[in-house]
C-alpha positions as CSV (number, residue, x, y, z in Angstrom):
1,X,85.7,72.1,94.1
2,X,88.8,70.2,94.8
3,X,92.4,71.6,93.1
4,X,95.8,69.7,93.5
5,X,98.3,71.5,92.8
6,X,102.2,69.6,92.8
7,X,105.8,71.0,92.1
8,X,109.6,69.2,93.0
9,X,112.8,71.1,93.4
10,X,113.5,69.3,90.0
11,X,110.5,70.8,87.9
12,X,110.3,73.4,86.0
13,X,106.7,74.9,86.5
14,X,104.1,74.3,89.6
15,X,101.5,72.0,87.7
16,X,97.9,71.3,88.0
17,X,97.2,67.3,89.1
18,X,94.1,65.2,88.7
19,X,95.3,62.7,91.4
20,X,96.0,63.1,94.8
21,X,100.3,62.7,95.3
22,X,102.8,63.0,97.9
23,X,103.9,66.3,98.6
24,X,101.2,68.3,96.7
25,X,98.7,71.1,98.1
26,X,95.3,70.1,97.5
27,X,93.4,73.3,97.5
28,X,89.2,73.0,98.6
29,X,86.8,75.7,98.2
30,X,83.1,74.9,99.2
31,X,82.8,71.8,99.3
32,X,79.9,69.4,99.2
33,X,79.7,66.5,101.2
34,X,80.8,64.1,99.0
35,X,84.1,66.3,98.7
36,X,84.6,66.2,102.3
37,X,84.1,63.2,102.7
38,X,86.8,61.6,99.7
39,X,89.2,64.7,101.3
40,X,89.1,62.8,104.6
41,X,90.0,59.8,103.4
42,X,92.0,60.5,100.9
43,X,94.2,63.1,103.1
44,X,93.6,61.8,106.4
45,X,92.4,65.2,108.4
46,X,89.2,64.8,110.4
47,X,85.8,65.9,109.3
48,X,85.1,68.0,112.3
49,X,87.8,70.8,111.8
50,X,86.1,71.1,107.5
51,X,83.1,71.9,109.3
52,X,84.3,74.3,111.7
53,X,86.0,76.0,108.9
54,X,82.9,76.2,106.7
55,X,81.3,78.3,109.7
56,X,81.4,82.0,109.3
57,X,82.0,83.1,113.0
58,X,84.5,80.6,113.5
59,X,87.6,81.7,115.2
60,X,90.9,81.9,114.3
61,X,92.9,78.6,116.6
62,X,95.9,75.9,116.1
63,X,95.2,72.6,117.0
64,X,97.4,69.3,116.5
65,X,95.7,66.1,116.2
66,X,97.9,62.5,116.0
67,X,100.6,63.4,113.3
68,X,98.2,66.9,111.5
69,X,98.3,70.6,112.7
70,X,95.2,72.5,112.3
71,X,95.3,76.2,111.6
72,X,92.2,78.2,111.2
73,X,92.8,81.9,110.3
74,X,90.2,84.5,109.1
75,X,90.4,86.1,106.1
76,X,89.0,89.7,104.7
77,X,86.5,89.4,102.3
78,X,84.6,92.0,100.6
79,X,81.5,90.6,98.7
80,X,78.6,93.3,97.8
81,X,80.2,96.3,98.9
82,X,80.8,94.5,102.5
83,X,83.7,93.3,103.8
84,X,83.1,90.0,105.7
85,X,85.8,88.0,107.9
86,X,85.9,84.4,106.0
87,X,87.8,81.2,107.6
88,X,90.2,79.1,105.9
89,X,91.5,75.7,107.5
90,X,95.4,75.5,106.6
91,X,95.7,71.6,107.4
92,X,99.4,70.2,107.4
93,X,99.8,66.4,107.1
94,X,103.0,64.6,107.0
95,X,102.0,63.9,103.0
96,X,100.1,66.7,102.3
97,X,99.5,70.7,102.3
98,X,95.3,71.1,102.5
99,X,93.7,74.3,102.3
100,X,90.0,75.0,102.7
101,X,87.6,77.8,102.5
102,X,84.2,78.7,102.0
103,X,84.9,81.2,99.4
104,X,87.8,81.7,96.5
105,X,90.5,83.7,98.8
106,X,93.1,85.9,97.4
107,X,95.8,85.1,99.3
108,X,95.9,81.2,98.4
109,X,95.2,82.1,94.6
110,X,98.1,84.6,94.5
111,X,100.6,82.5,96.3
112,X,99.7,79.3,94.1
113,X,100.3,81.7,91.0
114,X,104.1,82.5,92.2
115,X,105.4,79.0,91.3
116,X,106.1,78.0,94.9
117,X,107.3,74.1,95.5
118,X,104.7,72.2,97.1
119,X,107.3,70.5,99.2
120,X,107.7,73.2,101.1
121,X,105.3,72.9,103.3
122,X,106.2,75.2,106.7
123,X,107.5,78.3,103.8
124,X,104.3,77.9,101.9
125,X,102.1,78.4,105.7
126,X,104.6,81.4,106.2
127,X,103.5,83.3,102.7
128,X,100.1,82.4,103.3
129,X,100.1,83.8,106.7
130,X,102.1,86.8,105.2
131,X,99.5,87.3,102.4
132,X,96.6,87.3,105.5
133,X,98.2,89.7,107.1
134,X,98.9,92.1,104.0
135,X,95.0,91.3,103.1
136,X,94.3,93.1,106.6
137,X,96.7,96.2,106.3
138,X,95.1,96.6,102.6
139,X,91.6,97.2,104.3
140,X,92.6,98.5,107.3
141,X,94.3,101.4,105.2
142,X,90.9,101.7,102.9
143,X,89.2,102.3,106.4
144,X,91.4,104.6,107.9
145,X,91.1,106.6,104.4
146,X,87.7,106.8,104.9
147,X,88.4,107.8,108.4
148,X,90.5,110.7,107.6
149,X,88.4,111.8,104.8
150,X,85.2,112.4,106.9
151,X,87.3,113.8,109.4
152,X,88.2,116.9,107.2
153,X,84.4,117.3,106.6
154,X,83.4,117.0,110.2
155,X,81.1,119.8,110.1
156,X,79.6,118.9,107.5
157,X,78.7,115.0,108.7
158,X,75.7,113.4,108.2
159,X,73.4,110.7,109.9
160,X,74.1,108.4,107.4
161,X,78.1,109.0,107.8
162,X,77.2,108.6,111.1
163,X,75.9,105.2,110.3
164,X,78.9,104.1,108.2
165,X,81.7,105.5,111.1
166,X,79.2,103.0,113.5
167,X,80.1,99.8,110.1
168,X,83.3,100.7,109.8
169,X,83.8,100.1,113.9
170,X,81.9,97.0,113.8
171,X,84.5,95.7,111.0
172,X,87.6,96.9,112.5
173,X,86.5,95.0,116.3
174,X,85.6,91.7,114.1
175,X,89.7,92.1,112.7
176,X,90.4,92.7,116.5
177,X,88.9,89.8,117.3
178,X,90.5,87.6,114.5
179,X,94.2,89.9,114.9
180,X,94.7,88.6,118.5
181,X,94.3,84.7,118.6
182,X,95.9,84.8,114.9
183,X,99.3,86.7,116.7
184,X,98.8,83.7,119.5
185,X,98.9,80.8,116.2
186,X,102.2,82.9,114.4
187,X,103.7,82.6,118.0
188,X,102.9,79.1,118.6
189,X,104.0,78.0,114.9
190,X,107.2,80.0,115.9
191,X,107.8,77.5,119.0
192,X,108.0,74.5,116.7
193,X,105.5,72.3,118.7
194,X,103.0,72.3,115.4
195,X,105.0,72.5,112.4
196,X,108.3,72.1,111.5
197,X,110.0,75.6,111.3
198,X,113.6,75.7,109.3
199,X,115.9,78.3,110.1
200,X,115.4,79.8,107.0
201,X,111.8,80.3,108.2
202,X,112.1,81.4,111.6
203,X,112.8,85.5,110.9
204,X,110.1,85.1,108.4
205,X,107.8,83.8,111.2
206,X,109.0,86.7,113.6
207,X,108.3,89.2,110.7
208,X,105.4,87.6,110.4
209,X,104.4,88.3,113.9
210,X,105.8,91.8,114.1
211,X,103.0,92.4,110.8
212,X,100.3,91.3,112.7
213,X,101.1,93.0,115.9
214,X,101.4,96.7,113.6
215,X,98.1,95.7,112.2
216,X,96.1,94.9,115.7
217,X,97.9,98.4,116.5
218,X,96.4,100.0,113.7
219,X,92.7,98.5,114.0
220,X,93.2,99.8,117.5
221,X,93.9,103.5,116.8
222,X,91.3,103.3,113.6
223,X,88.8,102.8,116.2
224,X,89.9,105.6,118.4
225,X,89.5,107.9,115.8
226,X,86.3,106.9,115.0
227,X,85.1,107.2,118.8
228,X,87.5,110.5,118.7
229,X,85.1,111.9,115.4
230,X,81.4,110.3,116.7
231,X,82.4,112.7,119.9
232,X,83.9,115.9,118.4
233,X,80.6,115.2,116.3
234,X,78.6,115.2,119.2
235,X,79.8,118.0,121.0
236,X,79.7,120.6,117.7
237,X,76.2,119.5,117.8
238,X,75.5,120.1,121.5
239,X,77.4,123.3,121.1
240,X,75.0,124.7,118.3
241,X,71.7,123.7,120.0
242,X,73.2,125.9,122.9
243,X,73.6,128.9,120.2
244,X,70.3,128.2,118.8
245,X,68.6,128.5,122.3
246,X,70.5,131.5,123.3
247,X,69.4,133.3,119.9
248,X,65.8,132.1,120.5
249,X,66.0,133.0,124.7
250,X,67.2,136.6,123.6
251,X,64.7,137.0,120.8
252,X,61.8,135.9,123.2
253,X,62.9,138.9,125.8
254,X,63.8,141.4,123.1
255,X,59.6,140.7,122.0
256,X,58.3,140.9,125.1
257,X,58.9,144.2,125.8
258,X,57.2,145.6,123.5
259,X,54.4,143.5,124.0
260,X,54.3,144.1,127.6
261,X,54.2,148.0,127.2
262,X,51.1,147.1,124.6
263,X,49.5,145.4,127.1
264,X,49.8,148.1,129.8
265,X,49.0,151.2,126.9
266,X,45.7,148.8,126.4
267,X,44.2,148.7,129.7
268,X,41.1,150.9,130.4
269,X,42.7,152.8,133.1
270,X,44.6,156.3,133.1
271,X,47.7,155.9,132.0
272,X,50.6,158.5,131.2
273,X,50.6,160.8,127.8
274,X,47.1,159.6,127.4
275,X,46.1,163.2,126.2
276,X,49.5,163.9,124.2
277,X,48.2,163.7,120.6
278,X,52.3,162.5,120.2
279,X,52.0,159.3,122.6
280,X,51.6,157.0,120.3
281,X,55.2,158.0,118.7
282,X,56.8,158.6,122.8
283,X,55.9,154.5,123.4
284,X,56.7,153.3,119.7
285,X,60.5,155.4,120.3
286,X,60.8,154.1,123.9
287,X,59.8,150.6,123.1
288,X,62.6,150.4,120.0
289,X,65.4,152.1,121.9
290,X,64.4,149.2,125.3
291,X,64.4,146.8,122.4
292,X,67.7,148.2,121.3
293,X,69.6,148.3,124.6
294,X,68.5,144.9,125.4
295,X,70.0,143.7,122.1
296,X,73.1,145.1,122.7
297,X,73.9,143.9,126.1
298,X,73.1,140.4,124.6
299,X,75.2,141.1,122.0
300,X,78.1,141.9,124.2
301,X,77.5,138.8,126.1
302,X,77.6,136.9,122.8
303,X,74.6,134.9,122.8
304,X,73.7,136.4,119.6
């Protein structure tokens, strides 16, 4: 589906276009082949880069080819109760603004809803960027709820928790991933050698930067957390198998003493207070109170 969206310092209202025009953002989402191909000849970028951006691991990168800058970031995406990293292609010609993505994004449909001029070509791939980056912090802060919710409960973990701390990592190294070349594109825009930056635009660029950096910072201590509760885990669960064979050790020495003095009282030999009619009661009392001391001495030791 192909969207072109237009707006002049003199209008009123951003407005909705059914031809391509100088100066307007022509927004893609999932395009079909004949839409790529009437978007490269209409706005000039090259086939390859649409493709690139319609693959799901690709990576976030700048690239300048003749007179158009290239810049693929990844955006997060949660469909079915999983959030996914998406690419977008942010294409900037000297006539036209292009965006493309495989999926309705967020950050381009709420930025296209504040009015913005067209024209502005460098602010509008500052508050795109910006709405990225808030995108990130949104579900980094979900995760890192999660986190600290589980984390009061540790004792009280399960496997499958155990499975969802081992998603939740897996998400948080695939923003990692995206975080570090995306900081390398902010700092590159920043330089000038890609897009034009105003000096109107250049603290928003270094905000922009600082952002991302707080948010790789953050993906990076959400995931020592999780290591941090997988181990405490671990070791509470280490520590109560140790209990649990102690009890069972002790238990298994306290029985055998009784039944070792059975065994000796059953041999066919002579044995000692064989004639007392009150035997029976001398080994039951001696065999309780062995019992007894041996379960206080592990008790003092604590491995009951």
């Amino acid at each position: 589906m192909i969207s072109i969206f237009y707006r002049a310092t003199k209008d009123e209202q951003l407005k909705q276009l059914t031809e391509i025009k100088k100066n307007a953002w022509v927004n893609i989402v999932n395009p079909n082949e004949t839409e790529i191909k009437d978007i490269c000849e209409l706005t000039g970028i090259e086939k390859e880069f649409i493709i690139d951006t319609l693959d799901p691991d690709e990576l976030p990168r700048i690239e300048k080819s003749g007179e158009v800058a290239y810049i693929i970031l990844n955006v997060p995406y949660e469909e079915n109760g999983e959030i996914l990293s998406v690419p977008f292609l942010i294409a900037v010609t000297p006539d036209f603004l292009v965006t493309l993505s495989p999926k309705r994004l967020k950050p381009i449909e709420q930025i296209l809803q504040k009015n913005i001029y067209t024209t502005q070509k460098t602010k509008n791939i500052l508050e795109l960027s910006l709405k990225v980056v808030d995108f990130y912090e949104q579900e980094i802060r979900k995760i890192n709820k999660s986190i600290y919710t589980k984390k009061v409960n540790l004792s009280k973990l399960t496997n499958k928790d155990i499975i969802n701390f081992v998603g939740l990592e897996k998400i948080l190294n695939k923003f990692i991933t995206s975080l570090i070349p995306t900081i390398s594109i902010f700092e590159k825009i920043l330089s000038g050698k890609y897009v034009k930056i105003y000096k109107d635009d250049q603290e928003l660029t270094e905000d922009l930067i600082i952002d991302s950096q707080q948010c790789l910072n953050m993906c990076r201590g959400s995931i020592k957390n999780v290591t941090n509760i997988r181990q405490a885990y671990s070791t509470i669960l280490t520590n109560d198998l140790n209990r649990v064979m102690k009890f069972l050790t002790s238990l298994t020495i306290i029985i055998g003493v009784p039944t070792i003095i059975a065994s000796l009282y059953g041999m066919n030999v002579k044995l000692p207070l064989q004639g007392n009619v009150f035997a029976f009661v001398y080994i039951c009392l001696f065999t309780l109170i062995a019992c007894l001391v041996l379960a206080f001495i592990f008790y003092f030791k604590k491995w009951f």
